[in-house]
C-alpha positions in Angstrom: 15.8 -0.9 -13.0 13.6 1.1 -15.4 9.9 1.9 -13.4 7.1 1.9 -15.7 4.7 4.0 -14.3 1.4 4.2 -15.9 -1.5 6.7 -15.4 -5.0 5.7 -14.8 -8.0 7.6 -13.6 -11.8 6.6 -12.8 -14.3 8.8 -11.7 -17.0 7.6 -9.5 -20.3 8.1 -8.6 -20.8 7.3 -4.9 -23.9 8.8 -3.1 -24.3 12.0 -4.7 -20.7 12.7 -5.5 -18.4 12.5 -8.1 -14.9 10.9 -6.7 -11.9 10.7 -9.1 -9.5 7.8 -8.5 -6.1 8.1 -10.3 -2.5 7.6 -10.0 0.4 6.9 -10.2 -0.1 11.0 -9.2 3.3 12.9 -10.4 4.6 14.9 -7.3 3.6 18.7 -8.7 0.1 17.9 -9.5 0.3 16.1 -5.6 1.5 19.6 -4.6 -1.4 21.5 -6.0 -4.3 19.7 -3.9 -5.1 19.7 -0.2 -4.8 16.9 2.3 -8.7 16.0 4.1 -8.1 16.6 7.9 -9.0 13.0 8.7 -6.1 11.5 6.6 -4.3 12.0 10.4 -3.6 7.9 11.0 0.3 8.3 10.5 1.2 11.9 10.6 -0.8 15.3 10.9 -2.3 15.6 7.3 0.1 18.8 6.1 2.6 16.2 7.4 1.3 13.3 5.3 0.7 15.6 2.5 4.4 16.3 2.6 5.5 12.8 2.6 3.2 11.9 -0.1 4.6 14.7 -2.7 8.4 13.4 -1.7 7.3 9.1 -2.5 6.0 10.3 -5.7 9.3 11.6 -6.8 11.2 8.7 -6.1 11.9 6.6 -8.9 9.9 3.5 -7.7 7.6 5.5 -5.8 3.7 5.6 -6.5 1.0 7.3 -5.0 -3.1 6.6 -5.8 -5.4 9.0 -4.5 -9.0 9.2 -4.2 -10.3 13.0 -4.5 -13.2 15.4 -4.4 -12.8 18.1 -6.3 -9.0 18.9 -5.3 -9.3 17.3 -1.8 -7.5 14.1 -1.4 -9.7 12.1 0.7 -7.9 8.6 0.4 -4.4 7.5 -0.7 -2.3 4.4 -1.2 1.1 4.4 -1.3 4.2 2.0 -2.8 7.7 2.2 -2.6 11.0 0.5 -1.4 11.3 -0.7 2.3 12.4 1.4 4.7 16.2 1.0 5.1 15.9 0.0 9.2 14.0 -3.1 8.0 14.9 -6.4 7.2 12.8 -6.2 3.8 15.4 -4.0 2.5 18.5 -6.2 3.6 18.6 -7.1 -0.2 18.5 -4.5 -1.9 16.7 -5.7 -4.0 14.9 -3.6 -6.9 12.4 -5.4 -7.9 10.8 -5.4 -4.4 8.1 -2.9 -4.0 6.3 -2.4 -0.2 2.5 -1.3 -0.7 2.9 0.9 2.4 0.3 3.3 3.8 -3.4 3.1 3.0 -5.6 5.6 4.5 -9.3 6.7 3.5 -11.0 9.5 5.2 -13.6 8.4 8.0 -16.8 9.9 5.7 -15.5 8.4 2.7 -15.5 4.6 3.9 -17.1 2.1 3.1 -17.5 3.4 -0.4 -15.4 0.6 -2.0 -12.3 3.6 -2.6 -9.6 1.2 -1.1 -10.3 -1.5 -3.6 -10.4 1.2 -6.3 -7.5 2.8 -5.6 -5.5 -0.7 -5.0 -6.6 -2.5 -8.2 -5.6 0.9 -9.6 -1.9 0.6 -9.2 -1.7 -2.7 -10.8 -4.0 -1.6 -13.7 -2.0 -2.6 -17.2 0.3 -5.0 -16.1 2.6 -2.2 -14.6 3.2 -4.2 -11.3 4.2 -7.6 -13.3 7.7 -6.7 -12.7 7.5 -6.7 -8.8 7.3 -8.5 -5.8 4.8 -6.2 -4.0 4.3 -6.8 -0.4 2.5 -5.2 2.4 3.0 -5.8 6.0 0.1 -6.0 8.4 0.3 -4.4 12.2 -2.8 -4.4 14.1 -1.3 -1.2 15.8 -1.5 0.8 12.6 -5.4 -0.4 12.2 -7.9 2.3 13.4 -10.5 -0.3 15.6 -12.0 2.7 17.3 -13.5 4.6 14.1 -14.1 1.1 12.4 -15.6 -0.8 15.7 -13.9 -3.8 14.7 -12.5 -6.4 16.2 -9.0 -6.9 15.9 -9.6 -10.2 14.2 -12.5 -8.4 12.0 -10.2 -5.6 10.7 -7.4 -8.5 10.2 -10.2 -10.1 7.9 -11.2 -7.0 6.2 -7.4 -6.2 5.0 -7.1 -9.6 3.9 -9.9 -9.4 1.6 -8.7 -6.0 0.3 -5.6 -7.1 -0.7 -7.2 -10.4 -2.1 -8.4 -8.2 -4.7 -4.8 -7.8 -6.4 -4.2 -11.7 -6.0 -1.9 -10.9 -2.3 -1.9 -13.9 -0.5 -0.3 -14.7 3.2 3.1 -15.5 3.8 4.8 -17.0 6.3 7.5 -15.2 7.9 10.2 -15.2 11.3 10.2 -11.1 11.1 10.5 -10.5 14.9 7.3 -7.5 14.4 5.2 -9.8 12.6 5.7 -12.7 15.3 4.9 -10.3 17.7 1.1 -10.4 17.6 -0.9 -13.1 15.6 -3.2 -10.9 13.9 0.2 -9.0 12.1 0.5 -10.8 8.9 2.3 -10.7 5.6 0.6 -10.4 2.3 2.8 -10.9 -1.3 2.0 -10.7 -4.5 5.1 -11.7 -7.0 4.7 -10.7 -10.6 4.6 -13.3 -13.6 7.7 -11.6 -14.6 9.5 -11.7 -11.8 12.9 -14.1 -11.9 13.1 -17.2 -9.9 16.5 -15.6 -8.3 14.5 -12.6 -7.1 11.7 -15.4 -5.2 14.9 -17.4 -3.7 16.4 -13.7 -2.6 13.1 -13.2 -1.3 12.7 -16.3 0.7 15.8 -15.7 2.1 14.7 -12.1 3.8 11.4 -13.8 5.1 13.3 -16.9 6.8 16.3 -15.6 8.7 16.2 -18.1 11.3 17.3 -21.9 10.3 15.3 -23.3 13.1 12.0 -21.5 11.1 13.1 -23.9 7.9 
């Protein structure tokens, strides 16, 4: 399957500074900028940094950024599930996981997750995919936020809301596991009814869940 990737890039003005929101970011130009030292909610940031530059250079793979200046101080990520799931049991390769999502703690609440989300799908590039994200109230960062569980639950809801994600049902054993983990799917207008059945078919492994 051919990946259309297509550039986009907004600069912002967001109390007194000028933010640039782009991607899909090509791996070298990744490479050439610095990681903010509170991107730390899944790795150490050099860490991060690294793993960012290597999704970008995978055929499917997409990174957005937020920067200032050439600090990246927010980043979304896409790209295939990870093989020790059950969402890559398919193979299937028109579906796309919106993965990581991370903003730096000063730079919150400045509307850069929405940006950089409604970003990726800018120009019908994302048409093709089922995109899916899922939801683990062990990844979300209550302490910083002083949110309730169900709060932050709400919040990334209405984030991905803005890209038309809606919640699924599903009998993944992690997602059962606590009632605020959810599902969230968007499926493209030109995706093929085979690839929804496929897709139905990962969600719902257990008859009894029919």
């Amino acid at each position: 399957m051919e990946h259309l990737k297509l550039y986009h890039v907004h600069p912002l003005s967001r109390e007194d500074r000028c933010l640039i929101v782009e991607g899909p970011v090509p791996p070298g130009r990744l490479a050439e900028l610095t990681m903010h030292p509170d991107l730390d909610a899944f790795r150490r940031p050099a860490e991060q940094h690294k793993a960012l530059i290597e999704i970008a250079g995978l055929p499917e793979g997409r990174i957005i950024i937020t920067r200032d200046e050439n600090v990246i101080v927010g980043y979304v990520t896409f790209h295939y599930p990870d093989e020790q799931e059950r969402w890559s049991q398919g193979h299937m390769a028109d579906l796309i996981e919106l993965g990581a999502i991370e903003v730096a703690n000063s730079y919150r609440s400045l509307g850069l997750g929405q940006k950089m989300i409604t970003t990726a799908f800018e120009g019908g590039q994302m048409e093709p995919y089922i995109v899916f994200t899922t939801e683990y109230y062990w990844h979300w960062d209550l302490k910083s936020s002083g949110l309730s569980v169900w709060d932050y639950r709400k919040m990334m809801e209405r984030l991905m809301k803005v890209v038309d994600m809606v919640w699924y049902a599903t009998d993944d054993p992690e997602i059962c596991s606590h009632p605020a983990n959810c599902l969230m799917v968007r499926i493209g207008r030109d995706v093929p009814l085979s690839s929804k059945e496929q897709f139905d078919r990962i969600r719902f492994q257990q008859r009894f869940m029919y």
